[in-house]
Biopython code that builds the backbone (N, CA, C, O; Angstrom):
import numpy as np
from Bio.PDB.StructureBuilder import StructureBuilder

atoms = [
    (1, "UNK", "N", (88.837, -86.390, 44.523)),
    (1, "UNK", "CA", (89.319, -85.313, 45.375)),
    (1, "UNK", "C", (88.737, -85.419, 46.788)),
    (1, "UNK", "O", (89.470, -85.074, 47.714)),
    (2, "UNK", "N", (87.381, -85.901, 47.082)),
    (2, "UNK", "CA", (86.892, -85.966, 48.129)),
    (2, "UNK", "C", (87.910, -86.899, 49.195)),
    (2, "UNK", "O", (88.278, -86.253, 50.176)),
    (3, "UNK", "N", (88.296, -88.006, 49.141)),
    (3, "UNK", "CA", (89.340, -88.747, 49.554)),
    (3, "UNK", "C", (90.806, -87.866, 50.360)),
    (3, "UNK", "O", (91.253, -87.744, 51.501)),
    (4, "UNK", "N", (91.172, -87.373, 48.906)),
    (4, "UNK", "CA", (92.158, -86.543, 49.606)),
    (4, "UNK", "C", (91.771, -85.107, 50.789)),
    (4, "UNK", "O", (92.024, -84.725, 51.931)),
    (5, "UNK", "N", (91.171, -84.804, 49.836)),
    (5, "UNK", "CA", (90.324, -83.350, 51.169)),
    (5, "UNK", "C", (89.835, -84.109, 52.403)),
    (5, "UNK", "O", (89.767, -83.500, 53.471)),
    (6, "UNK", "N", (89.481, -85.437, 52.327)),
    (6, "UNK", "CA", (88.988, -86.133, 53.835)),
    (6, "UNK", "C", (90.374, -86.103, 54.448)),
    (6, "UNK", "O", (90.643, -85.240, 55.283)),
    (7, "UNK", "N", (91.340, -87.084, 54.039)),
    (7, "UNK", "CA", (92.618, -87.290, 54.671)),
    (7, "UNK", "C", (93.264, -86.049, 55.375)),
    (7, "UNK", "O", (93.807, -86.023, 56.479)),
    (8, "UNK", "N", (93.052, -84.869, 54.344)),
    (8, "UNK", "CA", (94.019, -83.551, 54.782)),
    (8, "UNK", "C", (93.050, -83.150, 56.244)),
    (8, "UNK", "O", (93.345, -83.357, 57.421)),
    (9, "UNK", "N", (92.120, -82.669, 55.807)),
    (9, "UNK", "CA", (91.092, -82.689, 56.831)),
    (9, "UNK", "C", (91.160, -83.422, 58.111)),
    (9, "UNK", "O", (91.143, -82.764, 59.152)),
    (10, "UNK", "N", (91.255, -85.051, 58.163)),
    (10, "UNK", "CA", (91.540, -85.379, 59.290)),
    (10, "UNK", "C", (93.191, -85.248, 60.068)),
    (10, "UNK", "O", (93.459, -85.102, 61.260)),
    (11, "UNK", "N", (93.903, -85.337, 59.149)),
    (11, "UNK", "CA", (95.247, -84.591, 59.508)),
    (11, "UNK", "C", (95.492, -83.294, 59.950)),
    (11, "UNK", "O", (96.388, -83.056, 60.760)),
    (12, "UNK", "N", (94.650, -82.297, 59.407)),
    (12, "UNK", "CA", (94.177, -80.953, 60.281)),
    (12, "UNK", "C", (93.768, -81.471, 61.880)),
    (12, "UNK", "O", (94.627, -81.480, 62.761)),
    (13, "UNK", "N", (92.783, -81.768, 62.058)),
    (13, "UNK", "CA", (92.051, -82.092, 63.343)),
    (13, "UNK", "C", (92.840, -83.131, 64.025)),
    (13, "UNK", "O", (92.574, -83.471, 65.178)),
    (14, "UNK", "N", (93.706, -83.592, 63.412)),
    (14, "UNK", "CA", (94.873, -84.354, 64.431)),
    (14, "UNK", "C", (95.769, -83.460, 65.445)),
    (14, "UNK", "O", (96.138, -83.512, 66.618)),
    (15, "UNK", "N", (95.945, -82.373, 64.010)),
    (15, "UNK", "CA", (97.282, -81.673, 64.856)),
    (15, "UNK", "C", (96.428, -80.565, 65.424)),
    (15, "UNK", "O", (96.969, -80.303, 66.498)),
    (16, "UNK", "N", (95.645, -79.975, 65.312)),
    (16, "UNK", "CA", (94.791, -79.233, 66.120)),
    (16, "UNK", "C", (94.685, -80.096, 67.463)),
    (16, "UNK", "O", (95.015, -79.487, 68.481)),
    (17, "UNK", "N", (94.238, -81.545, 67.632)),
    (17, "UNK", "CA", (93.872, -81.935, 69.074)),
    (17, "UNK", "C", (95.198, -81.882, 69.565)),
    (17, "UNK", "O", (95.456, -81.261, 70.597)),
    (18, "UNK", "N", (96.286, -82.639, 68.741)),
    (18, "UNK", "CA", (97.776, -82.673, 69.118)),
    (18, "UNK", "C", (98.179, -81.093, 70.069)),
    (18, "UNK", "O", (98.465, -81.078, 71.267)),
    (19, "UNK", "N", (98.115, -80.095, 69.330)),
    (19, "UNK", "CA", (98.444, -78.561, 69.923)),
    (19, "UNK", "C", (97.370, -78.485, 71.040)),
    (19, "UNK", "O", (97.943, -78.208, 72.093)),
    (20, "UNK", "N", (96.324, -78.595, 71.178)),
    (20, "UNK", "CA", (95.455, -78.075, 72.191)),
    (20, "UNK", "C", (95.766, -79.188, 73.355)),
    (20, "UNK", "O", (95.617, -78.683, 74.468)),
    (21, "UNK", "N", (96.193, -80.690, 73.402)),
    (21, "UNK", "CA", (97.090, -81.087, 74.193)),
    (21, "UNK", "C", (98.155, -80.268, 74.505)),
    (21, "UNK", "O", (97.844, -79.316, 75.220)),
    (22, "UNK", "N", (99.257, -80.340, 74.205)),
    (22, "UNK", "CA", (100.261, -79.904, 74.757)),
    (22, "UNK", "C", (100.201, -78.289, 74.914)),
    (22, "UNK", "O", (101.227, -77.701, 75.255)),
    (23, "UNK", "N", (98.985, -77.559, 74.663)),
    (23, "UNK", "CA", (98.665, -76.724, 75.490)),
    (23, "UNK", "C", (98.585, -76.630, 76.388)),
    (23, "UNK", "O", (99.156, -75.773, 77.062)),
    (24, "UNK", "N", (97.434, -77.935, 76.998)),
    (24, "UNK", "CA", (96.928, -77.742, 78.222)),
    (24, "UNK", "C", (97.841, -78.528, 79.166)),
    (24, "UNK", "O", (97.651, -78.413, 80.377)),
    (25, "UNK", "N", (98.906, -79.390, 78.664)),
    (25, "UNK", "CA", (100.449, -79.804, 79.249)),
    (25, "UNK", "C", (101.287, -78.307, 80.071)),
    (25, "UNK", "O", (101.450, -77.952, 81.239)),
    (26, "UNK", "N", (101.605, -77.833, 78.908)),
    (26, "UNK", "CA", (102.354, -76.417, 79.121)),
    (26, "UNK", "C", (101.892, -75.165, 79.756)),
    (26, "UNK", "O", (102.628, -74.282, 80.195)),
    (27, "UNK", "N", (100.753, -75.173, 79.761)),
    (27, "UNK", "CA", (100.286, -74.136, 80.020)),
    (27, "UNK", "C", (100.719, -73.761, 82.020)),
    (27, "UNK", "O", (101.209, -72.729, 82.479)),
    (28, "UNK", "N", (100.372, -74.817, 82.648)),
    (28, "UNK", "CA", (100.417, -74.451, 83.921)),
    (28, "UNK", "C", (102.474, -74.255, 84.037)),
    (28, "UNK", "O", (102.841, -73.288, 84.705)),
    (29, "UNK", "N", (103.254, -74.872, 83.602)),
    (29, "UNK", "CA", (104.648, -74.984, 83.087)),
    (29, "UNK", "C", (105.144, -73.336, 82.673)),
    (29, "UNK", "O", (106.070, -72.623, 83.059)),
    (30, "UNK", "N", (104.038, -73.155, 81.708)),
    (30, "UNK", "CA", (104.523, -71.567, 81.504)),
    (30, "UNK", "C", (103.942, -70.816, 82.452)),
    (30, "UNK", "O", (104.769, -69.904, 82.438)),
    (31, "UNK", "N", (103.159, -70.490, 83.267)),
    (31, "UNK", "CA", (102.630, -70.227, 84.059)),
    (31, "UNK", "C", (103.374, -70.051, 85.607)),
    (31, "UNK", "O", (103.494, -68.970, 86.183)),
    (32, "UNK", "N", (103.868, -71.454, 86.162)),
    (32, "UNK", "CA", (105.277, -71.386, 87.276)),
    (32, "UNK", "C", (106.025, -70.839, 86.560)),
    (32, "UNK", "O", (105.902, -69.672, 86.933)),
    (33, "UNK", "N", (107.076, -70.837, 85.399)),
    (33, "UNK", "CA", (108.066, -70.524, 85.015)),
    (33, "UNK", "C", (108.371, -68.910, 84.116)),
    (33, "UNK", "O", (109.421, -68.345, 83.809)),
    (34, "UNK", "N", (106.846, -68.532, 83.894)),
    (34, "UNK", "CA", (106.926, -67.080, 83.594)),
    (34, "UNK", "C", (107.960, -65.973, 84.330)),
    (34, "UNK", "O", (108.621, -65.190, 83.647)),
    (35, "UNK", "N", (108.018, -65.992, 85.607)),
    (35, "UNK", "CA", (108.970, -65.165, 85.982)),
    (35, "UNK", "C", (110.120, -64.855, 85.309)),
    (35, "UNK", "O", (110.668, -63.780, 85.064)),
    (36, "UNK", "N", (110.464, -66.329, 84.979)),
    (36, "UNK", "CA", (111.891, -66.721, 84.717)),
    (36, "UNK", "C", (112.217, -66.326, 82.813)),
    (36, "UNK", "O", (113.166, -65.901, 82.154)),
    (37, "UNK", "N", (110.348, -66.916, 82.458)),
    (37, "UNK", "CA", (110.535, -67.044, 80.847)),
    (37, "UNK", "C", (110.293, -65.354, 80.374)),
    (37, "UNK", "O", (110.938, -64.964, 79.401)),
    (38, "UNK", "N", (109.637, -64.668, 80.868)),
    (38, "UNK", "CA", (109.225, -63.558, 80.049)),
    (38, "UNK", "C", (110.890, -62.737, 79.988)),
    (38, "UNK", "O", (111.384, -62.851, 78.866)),
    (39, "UNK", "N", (111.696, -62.036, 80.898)),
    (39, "UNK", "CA", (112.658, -61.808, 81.133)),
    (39, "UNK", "C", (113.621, -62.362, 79.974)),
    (39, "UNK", "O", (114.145, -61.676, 79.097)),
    (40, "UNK", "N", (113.766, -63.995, 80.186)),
    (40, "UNK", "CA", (114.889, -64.466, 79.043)),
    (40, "UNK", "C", (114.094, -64.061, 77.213)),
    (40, "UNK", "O", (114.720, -63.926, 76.162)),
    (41, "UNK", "N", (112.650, -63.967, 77.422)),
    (41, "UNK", "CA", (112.647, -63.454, 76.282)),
    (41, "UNK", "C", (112.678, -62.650, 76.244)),
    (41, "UNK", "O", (113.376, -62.529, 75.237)),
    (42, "UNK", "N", (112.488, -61.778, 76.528)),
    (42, "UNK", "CA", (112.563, -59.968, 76.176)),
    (42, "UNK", "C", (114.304, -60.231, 76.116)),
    (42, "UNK", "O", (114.590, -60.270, 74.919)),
    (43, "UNK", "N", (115.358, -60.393, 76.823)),
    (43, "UNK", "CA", (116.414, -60.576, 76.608)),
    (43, "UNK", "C", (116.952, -61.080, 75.481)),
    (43, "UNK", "O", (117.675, -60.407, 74.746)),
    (44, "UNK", "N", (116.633, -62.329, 75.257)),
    (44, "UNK", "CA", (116.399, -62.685, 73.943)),
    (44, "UNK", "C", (116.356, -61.855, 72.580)),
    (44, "UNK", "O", (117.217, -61.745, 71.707)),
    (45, "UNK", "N", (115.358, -61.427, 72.654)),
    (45, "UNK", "CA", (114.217, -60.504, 71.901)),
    (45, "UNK", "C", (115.146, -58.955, 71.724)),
    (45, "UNK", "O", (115.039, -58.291, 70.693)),
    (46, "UNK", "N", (115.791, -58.644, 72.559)),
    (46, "UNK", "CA", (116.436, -57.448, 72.309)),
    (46, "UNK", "C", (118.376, -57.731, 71.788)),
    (46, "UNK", "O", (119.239, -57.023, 71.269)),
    (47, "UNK", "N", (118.313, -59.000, 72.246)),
    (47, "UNK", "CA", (119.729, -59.299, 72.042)),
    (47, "UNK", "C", (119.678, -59.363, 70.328)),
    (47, "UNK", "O", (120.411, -58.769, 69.537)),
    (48, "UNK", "N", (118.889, -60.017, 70.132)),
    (48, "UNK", "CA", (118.420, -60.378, 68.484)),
    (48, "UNK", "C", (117.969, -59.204, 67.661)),
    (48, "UNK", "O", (118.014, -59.222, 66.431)),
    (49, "UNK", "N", (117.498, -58.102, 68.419)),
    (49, "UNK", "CA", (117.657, -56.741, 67.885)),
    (49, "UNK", "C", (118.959, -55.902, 67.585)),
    (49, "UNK", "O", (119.296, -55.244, 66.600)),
    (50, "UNK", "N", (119.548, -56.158, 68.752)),
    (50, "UNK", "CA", (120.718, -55.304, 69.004)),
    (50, "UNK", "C", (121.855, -56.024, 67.997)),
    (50, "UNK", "O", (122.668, -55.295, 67.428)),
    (51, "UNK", "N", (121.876, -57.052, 67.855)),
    (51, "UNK", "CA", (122.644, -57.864, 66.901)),
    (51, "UNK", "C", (122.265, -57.527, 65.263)),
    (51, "UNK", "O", (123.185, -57.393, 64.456)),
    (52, "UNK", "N", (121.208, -57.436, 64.953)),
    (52, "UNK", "CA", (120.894, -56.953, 63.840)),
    (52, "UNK", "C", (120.657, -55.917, 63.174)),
    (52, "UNK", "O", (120.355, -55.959, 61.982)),
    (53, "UNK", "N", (120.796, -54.481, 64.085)),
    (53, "UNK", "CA", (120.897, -53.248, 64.628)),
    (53, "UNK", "C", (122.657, -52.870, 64.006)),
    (53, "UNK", "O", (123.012, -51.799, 63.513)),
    (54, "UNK", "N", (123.401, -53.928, 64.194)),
    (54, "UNK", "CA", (124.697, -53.698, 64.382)),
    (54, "UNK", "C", (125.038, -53.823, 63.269)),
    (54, "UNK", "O", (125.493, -52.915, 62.573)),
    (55, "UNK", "N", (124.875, -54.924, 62.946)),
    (55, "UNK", "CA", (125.076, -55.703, 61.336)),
    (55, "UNK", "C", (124.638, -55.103, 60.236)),
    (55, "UNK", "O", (124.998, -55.380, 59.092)),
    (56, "UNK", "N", (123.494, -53.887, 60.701)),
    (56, "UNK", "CA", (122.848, -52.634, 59.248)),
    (56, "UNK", "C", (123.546, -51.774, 59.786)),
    (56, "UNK", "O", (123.981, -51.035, 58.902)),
    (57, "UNK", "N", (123.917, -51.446, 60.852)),
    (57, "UNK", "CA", (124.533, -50.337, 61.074)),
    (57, "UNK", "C", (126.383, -50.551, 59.928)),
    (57, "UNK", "O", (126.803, -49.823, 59.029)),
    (58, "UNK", "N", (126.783, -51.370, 60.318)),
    (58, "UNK", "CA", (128.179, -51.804, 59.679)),
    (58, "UNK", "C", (128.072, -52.038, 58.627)),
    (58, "UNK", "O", (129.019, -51.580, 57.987)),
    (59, "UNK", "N", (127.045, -52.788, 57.771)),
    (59, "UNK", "CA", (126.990, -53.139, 56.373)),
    (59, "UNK", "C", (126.584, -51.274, 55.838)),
    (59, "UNK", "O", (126.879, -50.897, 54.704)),
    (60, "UNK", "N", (126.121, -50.629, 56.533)),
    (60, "UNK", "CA", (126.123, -49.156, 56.030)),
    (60, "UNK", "C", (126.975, -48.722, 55.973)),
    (60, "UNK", "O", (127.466, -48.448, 54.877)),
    (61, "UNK", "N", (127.636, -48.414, 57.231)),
    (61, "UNK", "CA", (129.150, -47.823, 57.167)),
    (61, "UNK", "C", (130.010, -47.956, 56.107)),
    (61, "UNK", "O", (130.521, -47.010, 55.509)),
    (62, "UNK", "N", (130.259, -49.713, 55.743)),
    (62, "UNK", "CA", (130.940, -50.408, 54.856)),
    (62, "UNK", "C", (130.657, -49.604, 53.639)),
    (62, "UNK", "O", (131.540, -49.247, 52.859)),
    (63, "UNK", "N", (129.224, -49.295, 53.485)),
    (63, "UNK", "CA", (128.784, -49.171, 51.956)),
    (63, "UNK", "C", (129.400, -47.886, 51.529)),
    (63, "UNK", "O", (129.822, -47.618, 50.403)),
    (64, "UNK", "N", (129.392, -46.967, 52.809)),
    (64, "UNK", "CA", (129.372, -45.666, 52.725)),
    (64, "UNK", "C", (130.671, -45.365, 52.825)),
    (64, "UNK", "O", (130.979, -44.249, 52.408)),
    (65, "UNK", "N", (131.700, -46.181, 53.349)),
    (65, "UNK", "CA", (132.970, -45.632, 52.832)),
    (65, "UNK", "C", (133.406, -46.517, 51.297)),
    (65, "UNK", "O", (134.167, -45.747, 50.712)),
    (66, "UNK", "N", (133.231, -47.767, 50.460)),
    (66, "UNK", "CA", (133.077, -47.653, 49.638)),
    (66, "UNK", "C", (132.546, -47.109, 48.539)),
    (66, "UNK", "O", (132.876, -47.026, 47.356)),
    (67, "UNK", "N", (131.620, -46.749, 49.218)),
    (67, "UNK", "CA", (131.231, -45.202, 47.788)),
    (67, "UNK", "C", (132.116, -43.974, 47.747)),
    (67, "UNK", "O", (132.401, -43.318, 46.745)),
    (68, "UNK", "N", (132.544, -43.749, 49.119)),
    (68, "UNK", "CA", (133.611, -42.345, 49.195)),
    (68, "UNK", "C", (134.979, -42.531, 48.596)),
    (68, "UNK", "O", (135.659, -41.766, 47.912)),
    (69, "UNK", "N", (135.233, -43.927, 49.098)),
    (69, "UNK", "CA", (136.936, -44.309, 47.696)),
    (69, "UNK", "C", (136.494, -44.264, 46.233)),
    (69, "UNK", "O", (137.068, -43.648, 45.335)),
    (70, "UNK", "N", (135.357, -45.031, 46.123)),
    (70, "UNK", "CA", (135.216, -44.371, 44.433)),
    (70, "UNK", "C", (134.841, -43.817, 44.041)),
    (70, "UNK", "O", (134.479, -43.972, 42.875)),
    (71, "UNK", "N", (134.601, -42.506, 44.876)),
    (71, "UNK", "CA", (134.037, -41.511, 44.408)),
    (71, "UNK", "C", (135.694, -40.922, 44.134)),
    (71, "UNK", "O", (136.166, -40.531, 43.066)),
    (72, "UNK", "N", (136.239, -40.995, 45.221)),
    (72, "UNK", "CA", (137.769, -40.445, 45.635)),
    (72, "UNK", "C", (138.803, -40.757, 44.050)),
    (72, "UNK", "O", (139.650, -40.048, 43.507)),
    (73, "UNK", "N", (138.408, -41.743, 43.793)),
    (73, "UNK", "CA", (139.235, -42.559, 42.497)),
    (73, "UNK", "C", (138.456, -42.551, 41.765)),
    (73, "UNK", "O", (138.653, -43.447, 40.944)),
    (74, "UNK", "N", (137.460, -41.908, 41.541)),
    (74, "UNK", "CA", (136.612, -41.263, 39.951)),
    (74, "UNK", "C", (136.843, -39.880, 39.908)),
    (74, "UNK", "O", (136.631, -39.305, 38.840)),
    (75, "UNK", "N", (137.285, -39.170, 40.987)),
    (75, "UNK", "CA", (137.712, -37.802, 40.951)),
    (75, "UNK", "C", (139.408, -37.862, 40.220)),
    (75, "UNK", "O", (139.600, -37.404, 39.094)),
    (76, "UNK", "N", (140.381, -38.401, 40.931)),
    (76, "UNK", "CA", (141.319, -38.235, 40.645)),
    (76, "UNK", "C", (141.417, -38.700, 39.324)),
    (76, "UNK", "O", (141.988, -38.039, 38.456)),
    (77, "UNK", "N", (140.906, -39.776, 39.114)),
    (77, "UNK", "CA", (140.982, -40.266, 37.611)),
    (77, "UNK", "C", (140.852, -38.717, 36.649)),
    (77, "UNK", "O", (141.827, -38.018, 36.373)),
    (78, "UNK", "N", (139.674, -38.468, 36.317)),
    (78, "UNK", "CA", (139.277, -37.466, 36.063)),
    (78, "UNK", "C", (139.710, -35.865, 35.960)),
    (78, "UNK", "O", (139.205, -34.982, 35.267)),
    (79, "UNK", "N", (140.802, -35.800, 36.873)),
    (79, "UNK", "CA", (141.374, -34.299, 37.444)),
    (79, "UNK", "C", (142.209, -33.967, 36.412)),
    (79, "UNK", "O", (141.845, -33.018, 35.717)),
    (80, "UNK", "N", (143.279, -34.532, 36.128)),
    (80, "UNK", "CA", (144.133, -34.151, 35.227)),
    (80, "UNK", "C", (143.569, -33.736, 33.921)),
    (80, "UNK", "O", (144.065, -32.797, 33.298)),
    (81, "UNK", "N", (142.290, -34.573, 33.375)),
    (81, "UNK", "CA", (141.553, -34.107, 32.136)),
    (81, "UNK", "C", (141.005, -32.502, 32.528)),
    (81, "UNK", "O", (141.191, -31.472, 31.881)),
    (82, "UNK", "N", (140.465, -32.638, 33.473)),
    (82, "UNK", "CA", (139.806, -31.406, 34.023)),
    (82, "UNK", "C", (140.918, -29.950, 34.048)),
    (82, "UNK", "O", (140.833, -28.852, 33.497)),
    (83, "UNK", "N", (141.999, -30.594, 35.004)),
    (83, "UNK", "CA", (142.935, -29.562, 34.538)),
    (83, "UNK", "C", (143.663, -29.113, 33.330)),
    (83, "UNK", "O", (144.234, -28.039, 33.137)),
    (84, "UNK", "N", (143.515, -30.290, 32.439)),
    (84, "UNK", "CA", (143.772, -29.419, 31.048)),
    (84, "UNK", "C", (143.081, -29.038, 30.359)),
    (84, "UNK", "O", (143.483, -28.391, 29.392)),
    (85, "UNK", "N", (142.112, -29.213, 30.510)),
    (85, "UNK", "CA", (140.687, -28.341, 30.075)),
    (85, "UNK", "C", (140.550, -26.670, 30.981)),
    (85, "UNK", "O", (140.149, -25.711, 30.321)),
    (86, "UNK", "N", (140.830, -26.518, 32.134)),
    (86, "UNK", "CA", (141.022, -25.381, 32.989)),
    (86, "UNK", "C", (142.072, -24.665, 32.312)),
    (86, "UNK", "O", (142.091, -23.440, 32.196)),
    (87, "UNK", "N", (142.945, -25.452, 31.868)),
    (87, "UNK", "CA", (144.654, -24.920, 31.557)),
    (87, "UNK", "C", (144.492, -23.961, 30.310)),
    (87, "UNK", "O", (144.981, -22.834, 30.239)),
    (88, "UNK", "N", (143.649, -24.647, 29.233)),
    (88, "UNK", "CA", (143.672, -24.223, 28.323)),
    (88, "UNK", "C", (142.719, -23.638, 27.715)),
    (88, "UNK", "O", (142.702, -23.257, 26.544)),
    (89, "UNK", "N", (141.706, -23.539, 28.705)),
    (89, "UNK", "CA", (140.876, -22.253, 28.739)),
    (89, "UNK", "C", (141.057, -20.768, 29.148)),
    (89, "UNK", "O", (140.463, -19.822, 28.630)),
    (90, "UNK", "N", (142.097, -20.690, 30.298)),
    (90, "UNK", "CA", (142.756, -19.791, 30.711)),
    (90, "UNK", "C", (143.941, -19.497, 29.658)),
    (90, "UNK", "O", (144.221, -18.334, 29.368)),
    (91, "UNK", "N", (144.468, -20.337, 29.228)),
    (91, "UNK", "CA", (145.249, -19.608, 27.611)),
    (91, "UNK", "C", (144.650, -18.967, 26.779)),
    (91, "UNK", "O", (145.027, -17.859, 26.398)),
    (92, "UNK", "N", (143.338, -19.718, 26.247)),
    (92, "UNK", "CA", (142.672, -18.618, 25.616)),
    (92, "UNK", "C", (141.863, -17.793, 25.976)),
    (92, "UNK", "O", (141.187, -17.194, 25.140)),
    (93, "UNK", "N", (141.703, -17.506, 27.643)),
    (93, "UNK", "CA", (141.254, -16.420, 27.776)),
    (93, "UNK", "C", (142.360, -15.441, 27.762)),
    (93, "UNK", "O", (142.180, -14.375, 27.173)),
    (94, "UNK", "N", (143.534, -15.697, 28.372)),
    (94, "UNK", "CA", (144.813, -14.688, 28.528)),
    (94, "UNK", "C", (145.237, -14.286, 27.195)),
    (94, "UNK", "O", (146.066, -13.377, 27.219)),
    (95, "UNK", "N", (144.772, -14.870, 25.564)),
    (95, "UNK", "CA", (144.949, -14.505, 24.651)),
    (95, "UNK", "C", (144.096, -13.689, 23.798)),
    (95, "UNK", "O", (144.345, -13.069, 22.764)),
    (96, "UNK", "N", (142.694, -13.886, 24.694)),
    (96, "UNK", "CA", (141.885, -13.142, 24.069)),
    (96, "UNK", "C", (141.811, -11.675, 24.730)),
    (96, "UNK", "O", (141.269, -10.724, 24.168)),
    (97, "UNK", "N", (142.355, -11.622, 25.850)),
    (97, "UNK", "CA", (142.193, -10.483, 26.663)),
    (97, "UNK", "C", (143.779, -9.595, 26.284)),
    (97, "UNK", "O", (143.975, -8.379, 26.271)),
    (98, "UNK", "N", (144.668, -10.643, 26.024)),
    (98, "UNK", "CA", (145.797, -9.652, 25.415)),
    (98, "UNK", "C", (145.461, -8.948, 23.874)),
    (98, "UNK", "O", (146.000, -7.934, 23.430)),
    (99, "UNK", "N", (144.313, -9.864, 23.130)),
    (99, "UNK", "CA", (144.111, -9.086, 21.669)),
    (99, "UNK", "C", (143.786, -8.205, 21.608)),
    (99, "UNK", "O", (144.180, -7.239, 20.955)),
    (100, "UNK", "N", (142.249, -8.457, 22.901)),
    (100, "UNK", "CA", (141.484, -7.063, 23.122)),
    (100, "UNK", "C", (142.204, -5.882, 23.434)),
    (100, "UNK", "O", (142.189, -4.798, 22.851)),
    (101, "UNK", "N", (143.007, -6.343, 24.708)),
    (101, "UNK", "CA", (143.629, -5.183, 25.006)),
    (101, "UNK", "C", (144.423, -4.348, 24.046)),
    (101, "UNK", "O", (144.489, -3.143, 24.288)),
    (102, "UNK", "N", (145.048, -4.836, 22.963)),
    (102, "UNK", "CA", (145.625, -4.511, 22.006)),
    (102, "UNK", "C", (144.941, -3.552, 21.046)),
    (102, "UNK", "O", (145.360, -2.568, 20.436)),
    (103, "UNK", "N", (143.603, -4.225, 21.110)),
    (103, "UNK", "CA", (142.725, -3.296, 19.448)),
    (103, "UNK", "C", (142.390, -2.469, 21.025)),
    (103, "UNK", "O", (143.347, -1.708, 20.883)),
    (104, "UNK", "N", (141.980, -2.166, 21.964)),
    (104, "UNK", "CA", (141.539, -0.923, 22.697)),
    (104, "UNK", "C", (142.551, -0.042, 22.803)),
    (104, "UNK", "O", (142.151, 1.093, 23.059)),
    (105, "UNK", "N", (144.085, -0.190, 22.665)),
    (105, "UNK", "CA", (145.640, 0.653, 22.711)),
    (105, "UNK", "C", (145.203, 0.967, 21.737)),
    (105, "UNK", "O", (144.568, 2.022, 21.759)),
    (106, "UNK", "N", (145.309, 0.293, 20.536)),
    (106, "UNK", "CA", (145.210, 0.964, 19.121)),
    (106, "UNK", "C", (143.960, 2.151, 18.972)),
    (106, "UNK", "O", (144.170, 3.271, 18.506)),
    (107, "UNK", "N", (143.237, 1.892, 19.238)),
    (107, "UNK", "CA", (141.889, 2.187, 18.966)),
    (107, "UNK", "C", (142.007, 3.588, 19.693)),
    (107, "UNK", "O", (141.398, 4.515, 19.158)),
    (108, "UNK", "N", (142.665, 3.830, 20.764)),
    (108, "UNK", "CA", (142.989, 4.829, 21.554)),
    (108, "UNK", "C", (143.858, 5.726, 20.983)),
    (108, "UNK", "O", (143.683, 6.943, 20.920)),
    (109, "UNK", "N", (144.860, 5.063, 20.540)),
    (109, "UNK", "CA", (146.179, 6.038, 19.982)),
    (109, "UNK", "C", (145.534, 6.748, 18.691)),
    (109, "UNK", "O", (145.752, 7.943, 18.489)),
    (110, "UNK", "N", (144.696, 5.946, 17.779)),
    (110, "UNK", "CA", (144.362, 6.443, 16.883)),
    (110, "UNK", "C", (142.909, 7.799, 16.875)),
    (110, "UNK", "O", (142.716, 8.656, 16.012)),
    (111, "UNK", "N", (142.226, 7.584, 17.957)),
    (111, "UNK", "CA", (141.784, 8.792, 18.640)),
    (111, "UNK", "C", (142.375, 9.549, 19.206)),
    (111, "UNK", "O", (141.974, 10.641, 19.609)),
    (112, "UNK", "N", (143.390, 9.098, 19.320)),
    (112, "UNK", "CA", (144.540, 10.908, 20.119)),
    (112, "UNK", "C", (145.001, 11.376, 18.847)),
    (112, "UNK", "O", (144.667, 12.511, 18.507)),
    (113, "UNK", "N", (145.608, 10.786, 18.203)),
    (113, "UNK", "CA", (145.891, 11.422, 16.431)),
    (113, "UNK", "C", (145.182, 11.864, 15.808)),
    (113, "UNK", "O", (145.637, 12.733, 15.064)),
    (114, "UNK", "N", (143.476, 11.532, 15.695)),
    (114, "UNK", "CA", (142.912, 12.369, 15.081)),
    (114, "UNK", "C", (142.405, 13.622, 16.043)),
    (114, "UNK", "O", (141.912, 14.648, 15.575)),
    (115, "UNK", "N", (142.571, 13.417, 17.248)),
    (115, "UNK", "CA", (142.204, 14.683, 17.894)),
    (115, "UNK", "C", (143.310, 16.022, 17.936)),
    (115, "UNK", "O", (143.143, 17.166, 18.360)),
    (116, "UNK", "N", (144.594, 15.314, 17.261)),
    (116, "UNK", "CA", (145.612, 16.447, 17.436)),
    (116, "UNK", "C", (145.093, 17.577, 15.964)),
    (116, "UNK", "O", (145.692, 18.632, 15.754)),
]
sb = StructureBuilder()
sb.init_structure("model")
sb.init_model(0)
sb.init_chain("A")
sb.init_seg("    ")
for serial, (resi, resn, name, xyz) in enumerate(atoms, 1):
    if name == "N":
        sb.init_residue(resn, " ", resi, " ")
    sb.init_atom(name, np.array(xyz, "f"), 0.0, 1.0, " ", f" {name:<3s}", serial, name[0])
structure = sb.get_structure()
């Protein structure tokens, strides 16, 4: 293992001298040309926001009117069961309220007869 950990090791300290070269290449480069570079990045930098800003904004939208059609077409599916379930609850309420009403007539007439 020592072998290999030497090799990696000196391959580290290669590209370490490698970067701290072309540091000290670039550096005066970025330095004249900052005016020019900070600007195109921030431009950059916000264009690449605003682009990806857009793309969650729309993949939301998207999502959010596909959930509202199937919500739209799990309702309708659904309605007609619903309304015959409504339908025929209101039958037997309109039948239970005509019985009642019936034994309360009776129930009445037969207290006026015994009161005569």
């Amino acid at each position: 293992m020592l072998p290999v950990g030497g090799g990696l090791l000196a391959l580290a300290g290669i590209t370490l001298v490698g970067t701290l070269i072309g540091l000290t290449v670039t550096t005066p480069l970025f330095i004249l040309f900052s005016p020019v570079l900070v600007p195109a990045a921030l431009l950059i930098g916000f264009a690449v926001t605003s682009f990806s800003a857009s793309g969650a904004l729309g993949l939301t939208g998207f999502r959010s009117l596909s959930w509202v059609a199937s919500y739209v077409q799990e309702a309708t599916r659904t309605m007609p069961e619903s309304l015959d379930q409504a339908k025929r609850r209101m039958q037997d309420m309109a039948g239970y309220a005509g019985q009642r009403t019936k034994e309360v007539g009776q129930e009445i007439q037969r207290k006026a007869h015994e009161g005569k």
